[in-house]
C-alpha positions as CSV (number, residue, x, y, z in Angstrom):
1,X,-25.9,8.3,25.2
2,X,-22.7,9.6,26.4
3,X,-19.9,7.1,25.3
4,X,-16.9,6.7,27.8
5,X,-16.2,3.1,27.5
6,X,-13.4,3.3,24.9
7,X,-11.3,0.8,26.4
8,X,-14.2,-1.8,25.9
9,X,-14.4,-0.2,22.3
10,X,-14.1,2.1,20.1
11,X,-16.5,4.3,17.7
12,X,-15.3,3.8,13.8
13,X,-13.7,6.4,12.7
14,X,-15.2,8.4,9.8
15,X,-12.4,8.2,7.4
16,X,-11.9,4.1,8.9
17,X,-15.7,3.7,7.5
18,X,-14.9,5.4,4.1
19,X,-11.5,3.4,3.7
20,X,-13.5,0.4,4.2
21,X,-16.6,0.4,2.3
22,X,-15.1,-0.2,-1.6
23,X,-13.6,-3.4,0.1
24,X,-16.7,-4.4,0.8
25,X,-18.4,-4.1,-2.0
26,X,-16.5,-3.4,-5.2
27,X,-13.0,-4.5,-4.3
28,X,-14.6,-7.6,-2.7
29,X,-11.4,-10.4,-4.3
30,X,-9.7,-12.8,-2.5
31,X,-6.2,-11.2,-1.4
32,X,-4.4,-14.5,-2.3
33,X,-6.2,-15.1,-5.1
34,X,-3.6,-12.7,-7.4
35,X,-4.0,-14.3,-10.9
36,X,-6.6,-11.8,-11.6
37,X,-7.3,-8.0,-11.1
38,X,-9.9,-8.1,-8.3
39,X,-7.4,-10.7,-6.3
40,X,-4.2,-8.6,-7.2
41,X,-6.0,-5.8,-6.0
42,X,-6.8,-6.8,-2.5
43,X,-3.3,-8.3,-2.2
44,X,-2.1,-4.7,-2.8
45,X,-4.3,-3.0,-0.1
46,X,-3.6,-5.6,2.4
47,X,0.6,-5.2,1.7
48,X,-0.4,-1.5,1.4
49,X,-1.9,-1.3,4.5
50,X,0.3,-3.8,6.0
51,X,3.3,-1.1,5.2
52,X,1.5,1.8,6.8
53,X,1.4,-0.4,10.4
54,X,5.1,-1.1,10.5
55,X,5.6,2.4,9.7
56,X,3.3,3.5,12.4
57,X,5.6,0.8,14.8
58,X,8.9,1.7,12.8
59,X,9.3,-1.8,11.9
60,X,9.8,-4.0,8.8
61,X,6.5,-4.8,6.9
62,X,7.8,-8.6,6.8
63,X,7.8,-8.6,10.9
64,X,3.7,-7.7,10.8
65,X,1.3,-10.2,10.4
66,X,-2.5,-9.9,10.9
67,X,-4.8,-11.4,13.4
68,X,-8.8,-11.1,14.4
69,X,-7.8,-9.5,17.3
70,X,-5.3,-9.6,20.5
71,X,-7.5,-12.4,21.6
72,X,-6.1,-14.7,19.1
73,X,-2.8,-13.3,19.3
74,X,-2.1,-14.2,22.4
75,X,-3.3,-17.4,22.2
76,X,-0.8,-17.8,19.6
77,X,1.8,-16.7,21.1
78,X,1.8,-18.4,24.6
79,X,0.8,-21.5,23.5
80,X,3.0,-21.3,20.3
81,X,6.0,-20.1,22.4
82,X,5.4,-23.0,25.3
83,X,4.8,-25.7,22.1
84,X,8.4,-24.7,20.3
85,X,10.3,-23.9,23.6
86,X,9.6,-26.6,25.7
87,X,12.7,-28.4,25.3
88,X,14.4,-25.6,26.6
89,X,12.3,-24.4,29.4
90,X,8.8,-24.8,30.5
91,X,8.9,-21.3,32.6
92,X,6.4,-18.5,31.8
93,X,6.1,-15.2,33.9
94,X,3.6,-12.8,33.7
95,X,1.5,-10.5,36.1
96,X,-1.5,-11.1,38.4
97,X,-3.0,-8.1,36.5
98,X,-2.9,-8.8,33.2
99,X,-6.2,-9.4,30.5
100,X,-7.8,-12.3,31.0
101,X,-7.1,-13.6,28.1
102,X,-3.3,-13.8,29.2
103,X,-4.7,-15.3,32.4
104,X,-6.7,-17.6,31.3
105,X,-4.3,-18.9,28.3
106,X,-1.7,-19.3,31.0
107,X,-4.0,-21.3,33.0
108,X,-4.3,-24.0,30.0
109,X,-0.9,-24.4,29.8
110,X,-0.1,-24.5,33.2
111,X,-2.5,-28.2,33.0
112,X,-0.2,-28.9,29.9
113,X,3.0,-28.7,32.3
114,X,4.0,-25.0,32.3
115,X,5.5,-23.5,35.3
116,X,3.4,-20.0,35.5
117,X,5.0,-17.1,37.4
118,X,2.3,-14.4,38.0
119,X,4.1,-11.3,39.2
120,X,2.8,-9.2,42.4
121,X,1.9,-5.5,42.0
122,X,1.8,-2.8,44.6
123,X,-1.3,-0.8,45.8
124,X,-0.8,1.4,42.6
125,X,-0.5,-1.5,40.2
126,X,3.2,-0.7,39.9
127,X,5.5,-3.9,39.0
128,X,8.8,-4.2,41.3
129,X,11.6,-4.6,38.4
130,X,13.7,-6.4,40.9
131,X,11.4,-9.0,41.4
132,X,11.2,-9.8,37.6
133,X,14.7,-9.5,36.9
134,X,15.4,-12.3,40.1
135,X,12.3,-14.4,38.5
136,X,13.9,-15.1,35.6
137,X,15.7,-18.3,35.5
138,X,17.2,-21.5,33.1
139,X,14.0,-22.5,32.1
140,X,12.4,-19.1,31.6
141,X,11.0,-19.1,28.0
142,X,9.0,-16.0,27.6
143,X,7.5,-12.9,30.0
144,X,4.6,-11.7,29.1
145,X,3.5,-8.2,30.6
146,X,1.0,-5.7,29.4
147,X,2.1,-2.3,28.4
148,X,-1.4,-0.7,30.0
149,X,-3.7,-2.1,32.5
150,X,-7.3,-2.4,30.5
151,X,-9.1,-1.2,33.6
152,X,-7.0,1.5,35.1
153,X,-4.8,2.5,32.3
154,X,-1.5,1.3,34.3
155,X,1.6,1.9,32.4
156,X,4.4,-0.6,33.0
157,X,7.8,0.7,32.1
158,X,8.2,-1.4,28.9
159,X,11.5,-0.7,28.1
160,X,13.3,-1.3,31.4
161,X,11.3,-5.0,31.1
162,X,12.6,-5.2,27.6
163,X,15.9,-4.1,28.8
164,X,16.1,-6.9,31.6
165,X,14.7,-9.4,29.5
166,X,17.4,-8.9,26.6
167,X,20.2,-9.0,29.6
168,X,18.6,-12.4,30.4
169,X,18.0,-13.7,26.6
170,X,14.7,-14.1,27.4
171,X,11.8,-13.4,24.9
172,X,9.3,-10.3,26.0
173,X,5.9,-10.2,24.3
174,X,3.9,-7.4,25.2
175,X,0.0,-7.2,24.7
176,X,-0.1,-3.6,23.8
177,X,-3.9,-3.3,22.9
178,X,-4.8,-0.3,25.4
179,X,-1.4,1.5,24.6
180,X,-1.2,1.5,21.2
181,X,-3.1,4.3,19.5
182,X,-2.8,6.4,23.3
183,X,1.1,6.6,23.4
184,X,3.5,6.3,20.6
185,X,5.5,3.0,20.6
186,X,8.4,3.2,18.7
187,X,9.6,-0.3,18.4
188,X,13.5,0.0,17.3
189,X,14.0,2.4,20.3
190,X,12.2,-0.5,22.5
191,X,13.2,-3.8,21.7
192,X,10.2,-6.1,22.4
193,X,10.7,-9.0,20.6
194,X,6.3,-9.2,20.0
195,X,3.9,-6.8,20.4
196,X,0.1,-7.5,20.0
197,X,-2.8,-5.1,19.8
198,X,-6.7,-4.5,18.2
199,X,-8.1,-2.4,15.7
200,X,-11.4,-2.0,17.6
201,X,-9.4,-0.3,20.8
202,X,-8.6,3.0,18.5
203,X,-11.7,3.6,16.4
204,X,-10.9,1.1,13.7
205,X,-13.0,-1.9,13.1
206,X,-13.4,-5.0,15.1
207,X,-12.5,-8.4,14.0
208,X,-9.1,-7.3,13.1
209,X,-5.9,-7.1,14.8
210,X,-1.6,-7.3,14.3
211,X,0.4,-9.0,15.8
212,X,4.3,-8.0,15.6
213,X,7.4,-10.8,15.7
214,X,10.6,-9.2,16.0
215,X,12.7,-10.9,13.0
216,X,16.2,-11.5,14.6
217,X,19.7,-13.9,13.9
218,X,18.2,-16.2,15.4
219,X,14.5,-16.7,14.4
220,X,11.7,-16.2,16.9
221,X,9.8,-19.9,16.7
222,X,6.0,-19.8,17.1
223,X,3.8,-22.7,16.0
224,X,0.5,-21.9,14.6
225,X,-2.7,-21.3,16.4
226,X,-4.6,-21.7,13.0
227,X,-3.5,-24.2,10.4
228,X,-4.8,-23.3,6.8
229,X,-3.2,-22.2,3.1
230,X,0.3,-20.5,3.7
231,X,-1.0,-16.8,4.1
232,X,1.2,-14.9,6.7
233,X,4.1,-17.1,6.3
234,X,2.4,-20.4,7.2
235,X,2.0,-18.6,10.9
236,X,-1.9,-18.0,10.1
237,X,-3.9,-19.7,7.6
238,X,-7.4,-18.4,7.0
239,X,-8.4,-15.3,3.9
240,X,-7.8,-12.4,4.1
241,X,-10.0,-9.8,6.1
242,X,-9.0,-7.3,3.7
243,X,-11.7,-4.6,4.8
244,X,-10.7,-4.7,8.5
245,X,-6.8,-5.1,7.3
246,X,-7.3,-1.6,5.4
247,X,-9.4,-0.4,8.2
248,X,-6.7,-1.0,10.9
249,X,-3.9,0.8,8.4
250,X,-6.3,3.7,8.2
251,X,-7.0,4.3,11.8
252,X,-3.0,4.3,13.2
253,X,-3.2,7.1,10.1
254,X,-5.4,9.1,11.3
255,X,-4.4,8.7,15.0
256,X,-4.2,12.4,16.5
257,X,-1.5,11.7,19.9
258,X,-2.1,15.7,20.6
259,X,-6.0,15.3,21.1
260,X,-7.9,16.3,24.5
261,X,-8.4,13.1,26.0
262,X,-6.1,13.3,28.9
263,X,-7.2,16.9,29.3
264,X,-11.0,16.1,29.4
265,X,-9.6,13.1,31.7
266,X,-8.0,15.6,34.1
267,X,-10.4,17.8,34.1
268,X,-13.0,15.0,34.8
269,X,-11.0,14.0,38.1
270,X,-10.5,16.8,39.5
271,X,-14.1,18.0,39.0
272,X,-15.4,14.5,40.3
273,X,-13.1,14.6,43.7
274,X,-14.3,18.4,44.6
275,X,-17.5,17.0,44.6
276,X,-17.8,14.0,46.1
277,X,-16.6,12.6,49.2
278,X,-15.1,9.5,49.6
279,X,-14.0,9.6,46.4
280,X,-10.7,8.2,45.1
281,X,-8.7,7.6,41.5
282,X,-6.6,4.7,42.1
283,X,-3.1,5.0,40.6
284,X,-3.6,8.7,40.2
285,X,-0.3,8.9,40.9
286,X,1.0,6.4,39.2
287,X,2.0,6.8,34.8
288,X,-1.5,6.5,33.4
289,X,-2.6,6.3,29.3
290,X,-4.0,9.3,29.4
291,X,-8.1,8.3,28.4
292,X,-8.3,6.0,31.5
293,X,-9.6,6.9,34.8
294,X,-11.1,3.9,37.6
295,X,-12.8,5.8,40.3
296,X,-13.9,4.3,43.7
297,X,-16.9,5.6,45.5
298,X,-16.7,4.5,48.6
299,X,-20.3,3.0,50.0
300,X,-22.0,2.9,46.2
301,X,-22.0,-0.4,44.2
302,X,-20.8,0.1,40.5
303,X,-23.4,-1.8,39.3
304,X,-26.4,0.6,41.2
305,X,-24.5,3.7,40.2
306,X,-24.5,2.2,36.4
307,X,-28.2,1.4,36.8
308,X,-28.5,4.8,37.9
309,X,-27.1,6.4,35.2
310,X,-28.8,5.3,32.0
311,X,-27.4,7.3,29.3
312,X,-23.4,7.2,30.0
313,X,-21.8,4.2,28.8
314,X,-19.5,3.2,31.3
315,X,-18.5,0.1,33.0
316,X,-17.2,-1.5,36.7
317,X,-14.4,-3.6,34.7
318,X,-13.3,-5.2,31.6
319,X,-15.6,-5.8,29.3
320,X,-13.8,-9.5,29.1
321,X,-15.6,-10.7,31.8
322,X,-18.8,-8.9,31.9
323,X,-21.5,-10.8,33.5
324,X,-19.0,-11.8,36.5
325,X,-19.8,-11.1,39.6
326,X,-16.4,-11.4,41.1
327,X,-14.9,-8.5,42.0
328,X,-12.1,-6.5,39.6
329,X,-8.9,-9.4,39.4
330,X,-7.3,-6.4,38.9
331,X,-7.9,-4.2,41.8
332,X,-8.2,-7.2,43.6
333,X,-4.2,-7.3,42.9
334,X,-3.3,-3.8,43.8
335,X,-5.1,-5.0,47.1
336,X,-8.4,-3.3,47.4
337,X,-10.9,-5.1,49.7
338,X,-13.7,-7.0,47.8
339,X,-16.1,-4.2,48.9
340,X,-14.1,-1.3,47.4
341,X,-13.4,-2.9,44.1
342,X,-17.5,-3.5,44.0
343,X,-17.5,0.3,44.5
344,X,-15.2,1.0,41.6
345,X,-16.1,2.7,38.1
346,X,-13.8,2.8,34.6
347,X,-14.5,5.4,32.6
348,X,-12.7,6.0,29.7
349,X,-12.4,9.2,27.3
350,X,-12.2,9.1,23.5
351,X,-11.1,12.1,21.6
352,X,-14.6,12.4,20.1
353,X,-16.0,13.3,23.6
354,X,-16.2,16.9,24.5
355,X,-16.0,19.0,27.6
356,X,-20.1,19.6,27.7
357,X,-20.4,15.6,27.8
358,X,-17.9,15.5,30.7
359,X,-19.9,18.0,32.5
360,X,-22.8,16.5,32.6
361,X,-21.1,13.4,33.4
362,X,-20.1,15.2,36.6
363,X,-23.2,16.5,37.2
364,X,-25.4,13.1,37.1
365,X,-22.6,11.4,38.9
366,X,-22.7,13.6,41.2
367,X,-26.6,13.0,41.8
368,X,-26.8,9.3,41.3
369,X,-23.7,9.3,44.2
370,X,-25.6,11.4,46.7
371,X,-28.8,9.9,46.0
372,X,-27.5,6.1,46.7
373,X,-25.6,7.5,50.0
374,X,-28.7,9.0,50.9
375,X,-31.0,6.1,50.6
376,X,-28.4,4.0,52.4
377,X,-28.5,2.9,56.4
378,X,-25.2,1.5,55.9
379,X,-23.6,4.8,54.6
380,X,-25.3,6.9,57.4
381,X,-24.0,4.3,59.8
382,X,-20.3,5.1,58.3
383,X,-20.4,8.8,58.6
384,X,-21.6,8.4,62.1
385,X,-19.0,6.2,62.8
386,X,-16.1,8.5,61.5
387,X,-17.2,11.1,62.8
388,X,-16.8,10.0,66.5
């Protein structure tokens, strides 16, 4: 199997799995259990590792706190924000393209009396700044904007919205799951007040995730999506994942930002679009993370091509909603007909894949492509048609 579906997840990292495995097994205490050795002990990985994340951020350990995922985290935050803000505003903007779990969250609260404001993009997925900046209003009381798209690695410029949301006094939350790990975020330089993301996106372990709440004068107010004992502050009650919590510290460590993926990804595009027509990378124009590529092929359903193509792991969307057969919300947004978002493939590159695997990745395309075109009245019926 040829794995390029690293935006769905990730393979565990070899020194992730060997961080891991004493905390499974011999270092097995309760992290807030510290009045003995094996509970002091876990308590000093988790604050160990929880160090090493706001390093990898440049933020104060006390500003990290640890989640089971981005999932949770923004469920936390959007219906934390809209519980403790709604006094002052009821306002919530966001973008037609965001994860569904955004979506869907802001749906709830939009039937608990929110006023939702999901931002337009253009045919490259590309957010107009203006229209953000005029959105805002009295009653705004968070935006919430990705800082890359999940299905075509999108990259919205997150420090001009931090810069507009600051000018407005506005809190900006950024779900930064597919970015973090691909581009260095560097969170004094970009002042976005919370930042979520997953362990399982960059070849740590799933189940585990941070979530990052800018401390300020004047306190950021969340209420908590999971009541419990006091651990994290009172913001997240539950014990301790401490395997996953060391996991997650171990794979920002080992993250390499100078690997091949955006090469192999280059080279995979170009490659693909010499060889077959009707071909198109949306966005390719557009600021990309550099693993991402969402291909259309025009006249050759994603889901034939995948059934086609038995041993590359691939997929025609976010792996959120897989089973749907609606077509991509996403590419939907950047205003693809429902045909050619049917006809659209995400591949996306790890730096454990190599340029043999891409290759032949080309090569099968290639054939499972001509193949479907071939076998197809409709496509026939096309080319004739253009070709008058």
């Amino acid at each position: 199997m040829i794995y390029l579906d690293n935006n769905a997840t990730t393979y565990i990292a070899d020194e992730v799995f060997e961080a891991i495995l004493p905390y499974l097994k011999e270092e097995y205490g309760n992290a807030s259990s510290i009045q003995h050795k094996l509970g002091r002990s876990a308590n000093h990985a988790v604050e160990g590792a929880r160090a090493i994340v706001a390093n990898h951020l440049n933020v104060k350990p006390k500003e990290m706190m640890f989640t089971s995922g981005s999932t949770e985290s923004i469920n936390m935050v959007l219906k934390g924000v809209f519980e403790r803000y709604h006094l002052k505003g009821n306002h919530i903007i966001t973008c037609q393209t965001e994860h569904k779990a955004v979506l869907n969250t802001c749906e709830y609260l939009e039937k608990k009396g929110a006023v939702v404001s999901y931002l337009p993009v253009d045919p490259n997925g590309k957010l107009d700044l203006q229209l953000l900046r005029s959105s805002i209003n009295e009653r705004t009381i968070l935006v919430c904007l990705m800082a890359a798209n999940n299905e075509t690695g999108i990259i919205h410029p997150i420090e001009d919205i931090a810069e507009i949301c600051q000018q407005n006094d506005t809190l900006f939350f950024c779900d930064a799951t597919q970015y973090i790990g691909k581009e260095k975020l560097d969170l004094q330089r970009i002042p976005i007040d919370i930042v979520c993301f997953s362990g399982h996106k960059l070849h740590g372990p799933k189940g585990i995730g941070a979530l990052f709440i800018r401390r300020k004068s004047k306190p950021i107010q969340i209420t908590p999506l999971i009541h419990g004992g006091n651990q994290e502050h009172g913001l997240r009650g539950g014990t301790y994942h401490s395997s996953g919590i060391v996991g997650l510290a171990k794979a920002l460590e080992v993250i390499d930002y100078s690997t091949n993926a955006s090469t192999l990804r280059d080279y995979f595009e170009e490659s693909l679009l010499a060889h077959i027509d009707e071909c198109r990378v949306h966005a390719i124009c557009h600021p990309r993370i550099p693993n991402t590529s969402n291909i259309l092929f025009r006249g050759v359903k994603g889901s034939e091509l995948m059934t086609n193509l038995p041993n590359i792991a691939l997929s025609s969307g976010s792996a959120c909603v897989s089973g749907n057969r609606d077509p991509s919300h996403v590419l939907k947004a950047m205003h693809l007909s429902d045909e050619d978002a049917y006809c659209s493939l995400r591949l996306s590159f790890s730096r454990y894949n190599t340029k043999a695997e891409v290759d032949t990745v080309i090569q099968e395309l290639t054939d499972a492509v001509t193949k479907i075109r071939n076998s197809s009245p409709l496509w026939q019926l096309y080319k004739t048609e253009k070709l008058k």
